[in-house]
DRENSEPA-21533 format. One record per residue: residue number from 1; x, y, z of N, C-alpha, C, CB in turn. Coordinates in steps of 0.2 Angstrom, whole numbers. Glycine has a CB too. Example, Ala and Ser with C-alpha at 12.3 -4.5 7.8 and 13.67 -1.06 7.14 Angstrom:
<nodes>
{num = 1 | n_u = 66 | n_v = -28 | n_w = 39 | ca_u = 62 | ca_v = -22 | ca_w = 39 | c_u = 66 | c_v = -16 | c_w = 39 | cb_u = 57 | cb_v = -22 | cb_w = 45}
{num = 2 | n_u = 64 | n_v = -11 | n_w = 35 | ca_u = 68 | ca_v = -5 | ca_w = 36 | c_u = 64 | c_v = 0 | c_w = 39 | cb_u = 70 | cb_v = -3 | cb_w = 29}
</nodes>
This chain:
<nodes>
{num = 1 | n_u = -246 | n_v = -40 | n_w = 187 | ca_u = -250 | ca_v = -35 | ca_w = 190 | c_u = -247 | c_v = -28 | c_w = 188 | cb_u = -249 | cb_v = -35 | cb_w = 198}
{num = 2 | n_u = -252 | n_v = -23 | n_w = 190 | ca_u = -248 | ca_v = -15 | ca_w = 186 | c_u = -244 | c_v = -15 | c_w = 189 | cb_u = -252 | cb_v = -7 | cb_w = 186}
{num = 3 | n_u = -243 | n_v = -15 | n_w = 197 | ca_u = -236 | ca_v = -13 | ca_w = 198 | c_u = -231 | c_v = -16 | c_w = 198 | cb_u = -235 | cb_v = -11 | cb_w = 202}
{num = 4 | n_u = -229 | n_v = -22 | n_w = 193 | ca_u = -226 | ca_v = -26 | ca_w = 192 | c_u = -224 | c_v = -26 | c_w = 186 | cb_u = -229 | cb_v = -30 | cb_w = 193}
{num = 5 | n_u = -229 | n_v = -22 | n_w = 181 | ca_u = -225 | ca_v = -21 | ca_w = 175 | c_u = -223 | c_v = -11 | c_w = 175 | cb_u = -231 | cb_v = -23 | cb_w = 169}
{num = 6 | n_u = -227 | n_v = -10 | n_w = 177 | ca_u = -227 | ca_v = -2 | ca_w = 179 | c_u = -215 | c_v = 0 | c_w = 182 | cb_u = -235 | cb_v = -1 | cb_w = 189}
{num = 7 | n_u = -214 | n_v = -6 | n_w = 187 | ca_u = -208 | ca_v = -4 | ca_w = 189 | c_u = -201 | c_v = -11 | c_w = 187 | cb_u = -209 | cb_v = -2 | cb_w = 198}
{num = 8 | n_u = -204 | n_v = -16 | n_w = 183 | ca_u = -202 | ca_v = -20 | ca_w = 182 | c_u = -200 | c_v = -21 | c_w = 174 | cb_u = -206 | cb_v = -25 | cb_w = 185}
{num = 9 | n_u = -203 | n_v = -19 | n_w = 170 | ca_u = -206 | ca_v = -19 | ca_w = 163 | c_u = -205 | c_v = -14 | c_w = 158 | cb_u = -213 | cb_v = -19 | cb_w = 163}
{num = 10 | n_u = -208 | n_v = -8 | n_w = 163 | ca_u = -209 | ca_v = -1 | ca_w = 159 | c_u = -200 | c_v = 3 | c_w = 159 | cb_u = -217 | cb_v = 5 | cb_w = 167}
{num = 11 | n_u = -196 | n_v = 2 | n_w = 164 | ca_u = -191 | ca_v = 5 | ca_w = 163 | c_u = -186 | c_v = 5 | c_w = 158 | cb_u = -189 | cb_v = 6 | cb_w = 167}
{num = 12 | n_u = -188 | n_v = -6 | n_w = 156 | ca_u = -183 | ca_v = -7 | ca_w = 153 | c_u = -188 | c_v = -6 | c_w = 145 | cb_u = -177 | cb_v = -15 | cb_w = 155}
{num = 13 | n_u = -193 | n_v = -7 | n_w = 145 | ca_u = -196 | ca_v = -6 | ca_w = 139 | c_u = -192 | c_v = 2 | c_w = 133 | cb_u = -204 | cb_v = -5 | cb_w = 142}
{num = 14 | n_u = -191 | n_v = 7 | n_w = 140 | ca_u = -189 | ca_v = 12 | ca_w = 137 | c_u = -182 | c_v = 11 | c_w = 133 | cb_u = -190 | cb_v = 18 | cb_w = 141}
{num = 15 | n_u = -178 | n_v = 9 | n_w = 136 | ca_u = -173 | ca_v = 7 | ca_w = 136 | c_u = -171 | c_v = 4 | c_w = 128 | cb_u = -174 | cb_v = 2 | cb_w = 142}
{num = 16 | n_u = -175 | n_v = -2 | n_w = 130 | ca_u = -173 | ca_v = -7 | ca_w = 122 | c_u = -179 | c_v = -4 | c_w = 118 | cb_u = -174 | cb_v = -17 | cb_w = 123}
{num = 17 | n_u = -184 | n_v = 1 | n_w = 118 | ca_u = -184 | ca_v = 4 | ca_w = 112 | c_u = -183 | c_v = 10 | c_w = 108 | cb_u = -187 | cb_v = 3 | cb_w = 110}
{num = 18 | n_u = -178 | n_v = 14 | n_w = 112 | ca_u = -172 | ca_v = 18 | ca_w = 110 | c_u = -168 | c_v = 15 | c_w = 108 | cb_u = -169 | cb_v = 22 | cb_w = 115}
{num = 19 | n_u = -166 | n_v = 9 | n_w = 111 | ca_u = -161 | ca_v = 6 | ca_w = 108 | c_u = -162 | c_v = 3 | c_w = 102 | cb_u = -159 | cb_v = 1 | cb_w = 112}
{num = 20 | n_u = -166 | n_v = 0 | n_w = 101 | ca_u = -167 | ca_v = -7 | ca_w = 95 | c_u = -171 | c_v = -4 | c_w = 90 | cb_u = -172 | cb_v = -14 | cb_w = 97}
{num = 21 | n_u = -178 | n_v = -3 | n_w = 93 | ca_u = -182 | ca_v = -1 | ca_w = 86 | c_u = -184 | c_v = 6 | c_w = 84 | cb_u = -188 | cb_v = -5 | cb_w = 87}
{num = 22 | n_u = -180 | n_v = 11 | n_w = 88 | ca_u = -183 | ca_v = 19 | ca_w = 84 | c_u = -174 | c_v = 17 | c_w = 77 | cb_u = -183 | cb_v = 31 | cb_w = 93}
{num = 23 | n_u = -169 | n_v = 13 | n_w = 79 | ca_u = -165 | ca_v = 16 | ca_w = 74 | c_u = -165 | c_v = 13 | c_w = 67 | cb_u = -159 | cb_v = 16 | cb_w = 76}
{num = 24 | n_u = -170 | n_v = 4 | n_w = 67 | ca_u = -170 | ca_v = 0 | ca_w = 65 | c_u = -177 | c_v = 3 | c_w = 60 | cb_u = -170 | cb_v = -5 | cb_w = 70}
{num = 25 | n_u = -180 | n_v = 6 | n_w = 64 | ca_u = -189 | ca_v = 8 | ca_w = 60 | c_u = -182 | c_v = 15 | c_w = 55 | cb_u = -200 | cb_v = 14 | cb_w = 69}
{num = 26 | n_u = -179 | n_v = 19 | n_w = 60 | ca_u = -177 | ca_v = 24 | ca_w = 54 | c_u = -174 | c_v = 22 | c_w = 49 | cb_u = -172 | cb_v = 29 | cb_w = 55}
{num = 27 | n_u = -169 | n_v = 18 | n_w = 49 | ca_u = -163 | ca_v = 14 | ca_w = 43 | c_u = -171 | c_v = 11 | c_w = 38 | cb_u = -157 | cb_v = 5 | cb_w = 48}
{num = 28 | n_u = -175 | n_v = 7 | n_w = 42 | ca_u = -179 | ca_v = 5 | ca_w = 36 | c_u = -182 | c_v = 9 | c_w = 33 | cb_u = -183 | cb_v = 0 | cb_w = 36}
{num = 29 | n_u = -186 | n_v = 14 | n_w = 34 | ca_u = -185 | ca_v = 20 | ca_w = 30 | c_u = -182 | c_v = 23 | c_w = 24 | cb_u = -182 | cb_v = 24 | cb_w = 32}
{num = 30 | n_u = -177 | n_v = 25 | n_w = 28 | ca_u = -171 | ca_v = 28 | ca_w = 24 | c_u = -169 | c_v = 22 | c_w = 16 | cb_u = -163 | cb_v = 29 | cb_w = 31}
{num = 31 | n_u = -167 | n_v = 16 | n_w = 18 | ca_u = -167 | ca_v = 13 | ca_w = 15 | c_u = -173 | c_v = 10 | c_w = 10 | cb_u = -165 | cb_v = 10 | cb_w = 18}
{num = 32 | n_u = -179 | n_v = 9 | n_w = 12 | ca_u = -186 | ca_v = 9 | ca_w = 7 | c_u = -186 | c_v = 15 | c_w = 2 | cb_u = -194 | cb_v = 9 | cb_w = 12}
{num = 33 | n_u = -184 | n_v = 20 | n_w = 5 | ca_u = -184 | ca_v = 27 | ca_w = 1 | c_u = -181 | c_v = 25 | c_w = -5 | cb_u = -180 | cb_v = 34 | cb_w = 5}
{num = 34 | n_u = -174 | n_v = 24 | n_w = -1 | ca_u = -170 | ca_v = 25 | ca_w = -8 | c_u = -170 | c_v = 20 | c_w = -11 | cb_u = -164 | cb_v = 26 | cb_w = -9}
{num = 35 | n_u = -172 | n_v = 15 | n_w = -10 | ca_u = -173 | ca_v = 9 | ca_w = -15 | c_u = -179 | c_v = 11 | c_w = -20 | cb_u = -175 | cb_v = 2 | cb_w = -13}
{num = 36 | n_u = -185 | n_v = 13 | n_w = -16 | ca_u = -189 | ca_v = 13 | ca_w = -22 | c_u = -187 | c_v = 21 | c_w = -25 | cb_u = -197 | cb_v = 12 | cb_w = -21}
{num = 37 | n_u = -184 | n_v = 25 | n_w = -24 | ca_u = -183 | ca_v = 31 | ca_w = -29 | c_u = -178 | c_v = 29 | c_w = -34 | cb_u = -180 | cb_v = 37 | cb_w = -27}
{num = 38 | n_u = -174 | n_v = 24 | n_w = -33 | ca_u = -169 | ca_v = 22 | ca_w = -37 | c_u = -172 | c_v = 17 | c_w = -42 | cb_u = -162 | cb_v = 19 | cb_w = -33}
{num = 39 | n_u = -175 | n_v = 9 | n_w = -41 | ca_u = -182 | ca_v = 10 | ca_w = -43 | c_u = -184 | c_v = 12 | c_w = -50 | cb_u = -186 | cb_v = 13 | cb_w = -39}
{num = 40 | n_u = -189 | n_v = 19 | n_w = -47 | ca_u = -192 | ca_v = 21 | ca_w = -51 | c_u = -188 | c_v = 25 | c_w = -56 | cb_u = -197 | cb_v = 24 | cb_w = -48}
{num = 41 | n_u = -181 | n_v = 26 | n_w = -54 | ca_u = -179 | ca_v = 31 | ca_w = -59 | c_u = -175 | c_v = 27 | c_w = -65 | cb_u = -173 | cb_v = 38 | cb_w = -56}
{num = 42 | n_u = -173 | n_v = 21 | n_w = -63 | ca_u = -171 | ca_v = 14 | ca_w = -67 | c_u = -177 | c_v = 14 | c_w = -73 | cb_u = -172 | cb_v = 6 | cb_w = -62}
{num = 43 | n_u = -182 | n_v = 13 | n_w = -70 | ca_u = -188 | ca_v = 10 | ca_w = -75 | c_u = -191 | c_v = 17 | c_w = -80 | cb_u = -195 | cb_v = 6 | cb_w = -70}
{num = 44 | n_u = -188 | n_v = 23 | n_w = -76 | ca_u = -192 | ca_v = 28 | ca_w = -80 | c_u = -183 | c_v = 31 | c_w = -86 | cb_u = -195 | cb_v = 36 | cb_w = -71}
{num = 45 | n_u = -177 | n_v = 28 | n_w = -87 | ca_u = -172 | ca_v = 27 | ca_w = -90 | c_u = -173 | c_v = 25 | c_w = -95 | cb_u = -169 | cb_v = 25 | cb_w = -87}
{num = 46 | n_u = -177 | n_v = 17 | n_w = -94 | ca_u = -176 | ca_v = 12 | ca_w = -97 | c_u = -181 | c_v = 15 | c_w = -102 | cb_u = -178 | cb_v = 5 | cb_w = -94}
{num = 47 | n_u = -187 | n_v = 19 | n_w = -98 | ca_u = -191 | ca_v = 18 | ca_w = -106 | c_u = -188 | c_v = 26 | c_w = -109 | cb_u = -202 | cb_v = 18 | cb_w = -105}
{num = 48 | n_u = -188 | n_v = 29 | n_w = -108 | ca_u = -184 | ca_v = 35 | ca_w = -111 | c_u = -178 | c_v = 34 | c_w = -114 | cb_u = -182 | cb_v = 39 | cb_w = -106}
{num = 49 | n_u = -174 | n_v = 25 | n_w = -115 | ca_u = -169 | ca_v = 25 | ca_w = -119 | c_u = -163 | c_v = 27 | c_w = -113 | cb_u = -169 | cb_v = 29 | cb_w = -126}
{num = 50 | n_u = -164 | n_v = 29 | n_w = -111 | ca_u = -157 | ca_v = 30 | ca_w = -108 | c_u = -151 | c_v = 25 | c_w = -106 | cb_u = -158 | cb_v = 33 | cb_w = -104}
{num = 51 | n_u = -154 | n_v = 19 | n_w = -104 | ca_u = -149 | ca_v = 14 | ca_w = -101 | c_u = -147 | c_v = 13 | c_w = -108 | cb_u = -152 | cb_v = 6 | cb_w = -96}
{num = 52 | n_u = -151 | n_v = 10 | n_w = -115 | ca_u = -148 | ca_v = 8 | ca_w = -122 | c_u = -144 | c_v = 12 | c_w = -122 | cb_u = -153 | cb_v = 7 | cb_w = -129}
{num = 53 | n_u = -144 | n_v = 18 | n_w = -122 | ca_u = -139 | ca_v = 23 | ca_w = -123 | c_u = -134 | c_v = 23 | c_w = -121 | cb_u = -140 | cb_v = 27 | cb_w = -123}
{num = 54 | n_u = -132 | n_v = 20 | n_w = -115 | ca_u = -127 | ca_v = 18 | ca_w = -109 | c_u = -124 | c_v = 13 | c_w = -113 | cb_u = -131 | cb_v = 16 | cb_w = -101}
{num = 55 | n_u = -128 | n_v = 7 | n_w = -112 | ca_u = -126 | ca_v = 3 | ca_w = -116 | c_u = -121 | c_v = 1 | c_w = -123 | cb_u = -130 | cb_v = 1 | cb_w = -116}
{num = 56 | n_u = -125 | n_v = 7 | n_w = -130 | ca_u = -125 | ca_v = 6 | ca_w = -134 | c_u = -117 | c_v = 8 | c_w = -134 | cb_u = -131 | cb_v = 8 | cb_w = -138}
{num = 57 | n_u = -116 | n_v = 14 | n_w = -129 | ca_u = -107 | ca_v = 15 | ca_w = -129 | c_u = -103 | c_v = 11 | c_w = -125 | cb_u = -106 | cb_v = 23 | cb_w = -126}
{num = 58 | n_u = -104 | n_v = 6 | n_w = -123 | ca_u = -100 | ca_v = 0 | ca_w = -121 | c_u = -101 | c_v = 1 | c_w = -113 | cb_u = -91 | cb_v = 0 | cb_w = -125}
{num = 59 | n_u = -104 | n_v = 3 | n_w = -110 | ca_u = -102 | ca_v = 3 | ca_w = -103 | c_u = -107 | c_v = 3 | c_w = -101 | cb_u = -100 | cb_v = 7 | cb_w = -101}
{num = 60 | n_u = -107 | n_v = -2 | n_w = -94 | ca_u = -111 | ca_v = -7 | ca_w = -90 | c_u = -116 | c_v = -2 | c_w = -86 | cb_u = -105 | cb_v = -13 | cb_w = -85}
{num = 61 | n_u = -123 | n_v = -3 | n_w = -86 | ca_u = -129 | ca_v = 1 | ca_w = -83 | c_u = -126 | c_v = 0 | c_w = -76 | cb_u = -138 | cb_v = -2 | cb_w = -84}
{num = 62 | n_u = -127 | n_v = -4 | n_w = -74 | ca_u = -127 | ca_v = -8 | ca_w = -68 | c_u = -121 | c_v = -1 | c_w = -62 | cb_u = -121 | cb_v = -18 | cb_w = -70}
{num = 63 | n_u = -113 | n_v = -1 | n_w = -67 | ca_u = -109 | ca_v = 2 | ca_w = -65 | c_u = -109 | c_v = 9 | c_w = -64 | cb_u = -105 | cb_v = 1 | cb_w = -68}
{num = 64 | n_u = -115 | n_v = 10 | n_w = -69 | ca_u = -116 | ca_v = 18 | ca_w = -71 | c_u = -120 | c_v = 21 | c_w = -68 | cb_u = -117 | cb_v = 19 | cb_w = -76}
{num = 65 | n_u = -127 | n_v = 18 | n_w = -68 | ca_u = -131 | ca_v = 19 | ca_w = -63 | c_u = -134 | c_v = 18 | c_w = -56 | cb_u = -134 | cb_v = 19 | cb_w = -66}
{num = 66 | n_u = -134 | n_v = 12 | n_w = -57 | ca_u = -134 | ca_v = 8 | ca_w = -49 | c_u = -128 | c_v = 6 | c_w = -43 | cb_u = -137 | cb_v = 2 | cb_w = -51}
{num = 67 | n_u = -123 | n_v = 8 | n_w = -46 | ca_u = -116 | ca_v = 7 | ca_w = -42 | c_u = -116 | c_v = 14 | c_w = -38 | cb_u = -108 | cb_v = 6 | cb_w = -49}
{num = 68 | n_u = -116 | n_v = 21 | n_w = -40 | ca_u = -115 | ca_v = 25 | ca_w = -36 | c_u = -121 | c_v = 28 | c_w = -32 | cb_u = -112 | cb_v = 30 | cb_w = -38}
{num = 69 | n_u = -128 | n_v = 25 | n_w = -33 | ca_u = -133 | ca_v = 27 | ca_w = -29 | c_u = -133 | c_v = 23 | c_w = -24 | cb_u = -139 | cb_v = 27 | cb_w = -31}
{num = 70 | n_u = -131 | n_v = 14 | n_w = -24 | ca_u = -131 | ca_v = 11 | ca_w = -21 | c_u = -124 | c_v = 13 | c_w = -14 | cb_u = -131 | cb_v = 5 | cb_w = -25}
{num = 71 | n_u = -121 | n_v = 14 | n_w = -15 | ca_u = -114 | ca_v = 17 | ca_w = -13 | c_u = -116 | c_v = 22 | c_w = -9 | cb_u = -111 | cb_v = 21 | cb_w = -18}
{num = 72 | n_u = -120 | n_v = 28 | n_w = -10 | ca_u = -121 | ca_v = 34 | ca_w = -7 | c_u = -129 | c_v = 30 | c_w = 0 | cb_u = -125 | cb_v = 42 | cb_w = -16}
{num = 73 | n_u = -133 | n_v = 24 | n_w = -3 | ca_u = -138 | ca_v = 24 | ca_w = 2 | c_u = -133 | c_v = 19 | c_w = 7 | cb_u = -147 | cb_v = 20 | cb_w = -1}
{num = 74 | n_u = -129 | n_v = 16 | n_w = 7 | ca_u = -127 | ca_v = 12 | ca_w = 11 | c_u = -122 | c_v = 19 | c_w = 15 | cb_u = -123 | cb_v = 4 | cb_w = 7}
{num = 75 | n_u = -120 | n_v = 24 | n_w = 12 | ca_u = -118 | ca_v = 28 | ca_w = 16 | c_u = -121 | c_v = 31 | c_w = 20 | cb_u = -115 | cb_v = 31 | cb_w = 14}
{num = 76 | n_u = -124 | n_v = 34 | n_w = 17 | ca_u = -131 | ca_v = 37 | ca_w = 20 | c_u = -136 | c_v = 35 | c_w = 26 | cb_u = -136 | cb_v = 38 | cb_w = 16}
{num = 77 | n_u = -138 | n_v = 27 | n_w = 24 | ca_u = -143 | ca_v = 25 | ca_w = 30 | c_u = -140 | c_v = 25 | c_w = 38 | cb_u = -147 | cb_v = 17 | cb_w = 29}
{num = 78 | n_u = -134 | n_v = 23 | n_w = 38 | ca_u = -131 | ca_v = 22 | ca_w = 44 | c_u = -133 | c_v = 29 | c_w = 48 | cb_u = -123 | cb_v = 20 | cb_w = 43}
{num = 79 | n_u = -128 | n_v = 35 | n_w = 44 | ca_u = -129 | ca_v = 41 | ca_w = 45 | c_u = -135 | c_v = 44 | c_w = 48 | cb_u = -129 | cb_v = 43 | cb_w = 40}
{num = 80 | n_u = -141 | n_v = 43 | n_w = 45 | ca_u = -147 | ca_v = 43 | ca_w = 45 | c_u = -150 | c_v = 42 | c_w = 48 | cb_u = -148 | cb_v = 41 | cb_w = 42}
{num = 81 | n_u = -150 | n_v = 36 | n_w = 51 | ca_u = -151 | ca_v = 33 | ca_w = 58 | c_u = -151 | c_v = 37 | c_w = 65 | cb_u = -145 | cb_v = 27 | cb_w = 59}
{num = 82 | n_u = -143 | n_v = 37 | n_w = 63 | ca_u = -140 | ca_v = 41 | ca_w = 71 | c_u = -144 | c_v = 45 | c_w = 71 | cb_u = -133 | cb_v = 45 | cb_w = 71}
{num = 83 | n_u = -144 | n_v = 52 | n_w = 66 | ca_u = -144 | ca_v = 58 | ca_w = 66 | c_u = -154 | c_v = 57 | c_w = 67 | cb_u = -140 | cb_v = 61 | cb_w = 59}
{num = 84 | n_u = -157 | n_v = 52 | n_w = 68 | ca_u = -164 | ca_v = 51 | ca_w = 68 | c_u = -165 | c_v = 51 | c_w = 75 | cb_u = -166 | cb_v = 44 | cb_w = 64}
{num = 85 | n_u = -162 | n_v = 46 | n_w = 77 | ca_u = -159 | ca_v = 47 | ca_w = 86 | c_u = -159 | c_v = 54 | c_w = 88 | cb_u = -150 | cb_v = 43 | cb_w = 87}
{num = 86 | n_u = -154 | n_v = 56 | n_w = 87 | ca_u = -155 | ca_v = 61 | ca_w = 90 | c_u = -157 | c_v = 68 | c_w = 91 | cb_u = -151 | cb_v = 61 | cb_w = 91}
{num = 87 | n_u = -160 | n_v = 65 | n_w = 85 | ca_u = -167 | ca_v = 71 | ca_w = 84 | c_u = -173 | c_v = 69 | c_w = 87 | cb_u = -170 | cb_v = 73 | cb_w = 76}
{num = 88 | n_u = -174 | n_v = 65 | n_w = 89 | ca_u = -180 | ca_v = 61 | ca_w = 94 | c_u = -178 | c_v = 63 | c_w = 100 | cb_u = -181 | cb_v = 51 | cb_w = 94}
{num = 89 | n_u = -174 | n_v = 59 | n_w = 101 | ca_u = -171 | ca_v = 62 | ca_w = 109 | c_u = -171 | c_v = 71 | c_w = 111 | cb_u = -162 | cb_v = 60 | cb_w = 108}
{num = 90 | n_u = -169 | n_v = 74 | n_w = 105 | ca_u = -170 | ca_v = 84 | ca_w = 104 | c_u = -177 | c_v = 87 | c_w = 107 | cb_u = -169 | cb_v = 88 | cb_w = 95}
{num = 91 | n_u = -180 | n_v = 80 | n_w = 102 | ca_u = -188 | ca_v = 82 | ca_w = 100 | c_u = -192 | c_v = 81 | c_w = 107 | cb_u = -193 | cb_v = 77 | cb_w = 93}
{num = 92 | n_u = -188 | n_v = 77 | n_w = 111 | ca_u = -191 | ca_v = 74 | ca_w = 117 | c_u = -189 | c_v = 80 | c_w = 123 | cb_u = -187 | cb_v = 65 | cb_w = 119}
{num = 93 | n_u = -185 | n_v = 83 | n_w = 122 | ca_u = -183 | ca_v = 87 | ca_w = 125 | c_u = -185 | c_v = 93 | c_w = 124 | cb_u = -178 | cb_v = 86 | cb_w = 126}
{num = 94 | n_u = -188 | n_v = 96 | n_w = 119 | ca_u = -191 | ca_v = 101 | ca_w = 114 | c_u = -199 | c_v = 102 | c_w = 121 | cb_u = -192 | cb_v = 97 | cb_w = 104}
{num = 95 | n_u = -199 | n_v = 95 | n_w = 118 | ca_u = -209 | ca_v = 94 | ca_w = 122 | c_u = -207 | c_v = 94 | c_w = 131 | cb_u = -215 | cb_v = 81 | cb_w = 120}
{num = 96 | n_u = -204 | n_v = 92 | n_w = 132 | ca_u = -201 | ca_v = 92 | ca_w = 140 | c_u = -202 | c_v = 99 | c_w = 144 | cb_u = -193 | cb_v = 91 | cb_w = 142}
{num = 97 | n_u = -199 | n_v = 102 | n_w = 140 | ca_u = -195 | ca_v = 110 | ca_w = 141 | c_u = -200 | c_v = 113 | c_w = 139 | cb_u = -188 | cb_v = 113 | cb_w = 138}
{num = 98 | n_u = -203 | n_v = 113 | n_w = 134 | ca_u = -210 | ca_v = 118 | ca_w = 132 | c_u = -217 | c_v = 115 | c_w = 138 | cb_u = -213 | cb_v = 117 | cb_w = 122}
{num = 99 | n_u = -217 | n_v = 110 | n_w = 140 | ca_u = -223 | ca_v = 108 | ca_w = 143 | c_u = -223 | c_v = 110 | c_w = 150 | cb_u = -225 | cb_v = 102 | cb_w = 141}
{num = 100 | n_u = -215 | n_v = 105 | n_w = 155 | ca_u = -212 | ca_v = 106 | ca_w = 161 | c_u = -207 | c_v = 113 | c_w = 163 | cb_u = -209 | cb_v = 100 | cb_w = 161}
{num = 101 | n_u = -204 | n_v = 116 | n_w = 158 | ca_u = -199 | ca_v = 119 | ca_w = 159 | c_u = -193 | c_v = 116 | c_w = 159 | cb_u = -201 | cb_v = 122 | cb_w = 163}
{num = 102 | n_u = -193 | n_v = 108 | n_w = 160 | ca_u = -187 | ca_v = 105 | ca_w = 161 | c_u = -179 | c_v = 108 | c_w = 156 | cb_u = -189 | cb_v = 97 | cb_w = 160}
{num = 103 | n_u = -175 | n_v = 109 | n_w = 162 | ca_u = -170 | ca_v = 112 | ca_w = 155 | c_u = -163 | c_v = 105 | c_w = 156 | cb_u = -165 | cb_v = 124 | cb_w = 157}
{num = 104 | n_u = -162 | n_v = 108 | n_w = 149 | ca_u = -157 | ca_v = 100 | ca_w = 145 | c_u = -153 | c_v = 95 | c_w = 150 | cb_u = -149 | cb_v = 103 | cb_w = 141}
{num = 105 | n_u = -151 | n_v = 99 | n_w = 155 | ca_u = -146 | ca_v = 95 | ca_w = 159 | c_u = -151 | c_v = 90 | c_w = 164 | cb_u = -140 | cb_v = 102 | cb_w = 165}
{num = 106 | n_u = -154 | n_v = 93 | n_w = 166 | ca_u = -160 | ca_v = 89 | ca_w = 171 | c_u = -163 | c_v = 84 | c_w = 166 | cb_u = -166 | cb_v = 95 | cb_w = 175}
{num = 107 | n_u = -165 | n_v = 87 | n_w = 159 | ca_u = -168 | ca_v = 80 | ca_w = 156 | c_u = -163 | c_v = 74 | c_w = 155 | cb_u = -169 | cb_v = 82 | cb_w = 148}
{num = 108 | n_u = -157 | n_v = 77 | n_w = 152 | ca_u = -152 | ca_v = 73 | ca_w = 149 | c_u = -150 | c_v = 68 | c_w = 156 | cb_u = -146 | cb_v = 77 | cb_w = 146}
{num = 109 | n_u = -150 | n_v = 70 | n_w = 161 | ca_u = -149 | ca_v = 67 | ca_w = 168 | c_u = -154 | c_v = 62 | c_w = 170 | cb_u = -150 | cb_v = 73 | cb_w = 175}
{num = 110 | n_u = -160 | n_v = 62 | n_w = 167 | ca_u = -165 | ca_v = 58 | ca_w = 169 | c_u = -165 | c_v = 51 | c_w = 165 | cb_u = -172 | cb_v = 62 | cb_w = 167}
{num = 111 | n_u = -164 | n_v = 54 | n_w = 158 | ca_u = -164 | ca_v = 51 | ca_w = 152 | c_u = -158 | c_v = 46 | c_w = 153 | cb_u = -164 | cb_v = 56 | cb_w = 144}
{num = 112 | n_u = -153 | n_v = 47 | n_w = 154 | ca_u = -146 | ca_v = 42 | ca_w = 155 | c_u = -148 | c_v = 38 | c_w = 160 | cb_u = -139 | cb_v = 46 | cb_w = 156}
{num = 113 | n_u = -152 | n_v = 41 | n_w = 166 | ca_u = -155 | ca_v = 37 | ca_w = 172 | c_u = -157 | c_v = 31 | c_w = 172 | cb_u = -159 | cb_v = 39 | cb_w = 175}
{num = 114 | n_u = -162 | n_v = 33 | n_w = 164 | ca_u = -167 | ca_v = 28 | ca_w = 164 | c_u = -165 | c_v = 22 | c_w = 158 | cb_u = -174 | cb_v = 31 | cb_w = 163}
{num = 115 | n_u = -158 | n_v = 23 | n_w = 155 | ca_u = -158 | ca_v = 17 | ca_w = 152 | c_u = -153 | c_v = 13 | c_w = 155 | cb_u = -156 | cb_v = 17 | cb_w = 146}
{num = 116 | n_u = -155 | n_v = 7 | n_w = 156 | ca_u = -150 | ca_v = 0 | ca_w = 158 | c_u = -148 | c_v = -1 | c_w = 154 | cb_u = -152 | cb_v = -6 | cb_w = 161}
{num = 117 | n_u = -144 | n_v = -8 | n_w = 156 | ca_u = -139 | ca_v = -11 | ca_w = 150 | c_u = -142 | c_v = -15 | c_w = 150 | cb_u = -131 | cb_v = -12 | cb_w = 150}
{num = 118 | n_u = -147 | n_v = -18 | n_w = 151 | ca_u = -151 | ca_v = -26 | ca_w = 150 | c_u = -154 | c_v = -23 | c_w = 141 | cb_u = -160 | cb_v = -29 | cb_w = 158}
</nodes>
């Protein structure tokens, strides 16, 4: 029934997707990004000679070019994530307070209210 999902459904809905999938949709993001830029700049190397040229002086592509980009996105998505969070969460409060006047502390009071631990 609506009012069955309306007070049964709806509160934890908010819940587990704050929780699960806005950080999970950002990481994959962040992560598709940088794969395919890294990707494209590999294949745009190769044909410009550059990796032969890596190569042709004894030292491994892999180490050179793909070791510290890979390095920096596994640093970065986690990062990225958070910091995605809590600009949704800003942005949600941004629309509150421009629309309601709600100010931070009353949002933030609301917002903590309404997530369970299920």
């Amino acid at each position: 029934s609506p009012e069955a999902f309306q007070s049964l459904v709806l509160p934890r809905l908010g819940g587990a997707f704050l929780q699960f999938v806005i950080p999970f949709a950002i990481a994959n993001l962040v992560v598709l990004k940088g794969v395919v830029g890294m990707t494209s700049d590999i294949a745009s190397m190769r044909v410009s000679q550059e990796v032969d040229a890596i190569e042709a002086v004894g030292l491994h592509p892999a180490e050179m070019i793909f070791a510290p980009r890979a390095l920096a996105l596994i640093i970065a998505a986690p990062a990225m994530a958070v910091f995605g969070v809590y600009a949704a969460c800003l942005g949600a409060w941004l629309v509150c307070w421009i629309t309601a006047g709600t100010p931070f502390v009353a949002f933030l009071e609301a917002f903590v209210s309404s997530i369970t631990s299920g």
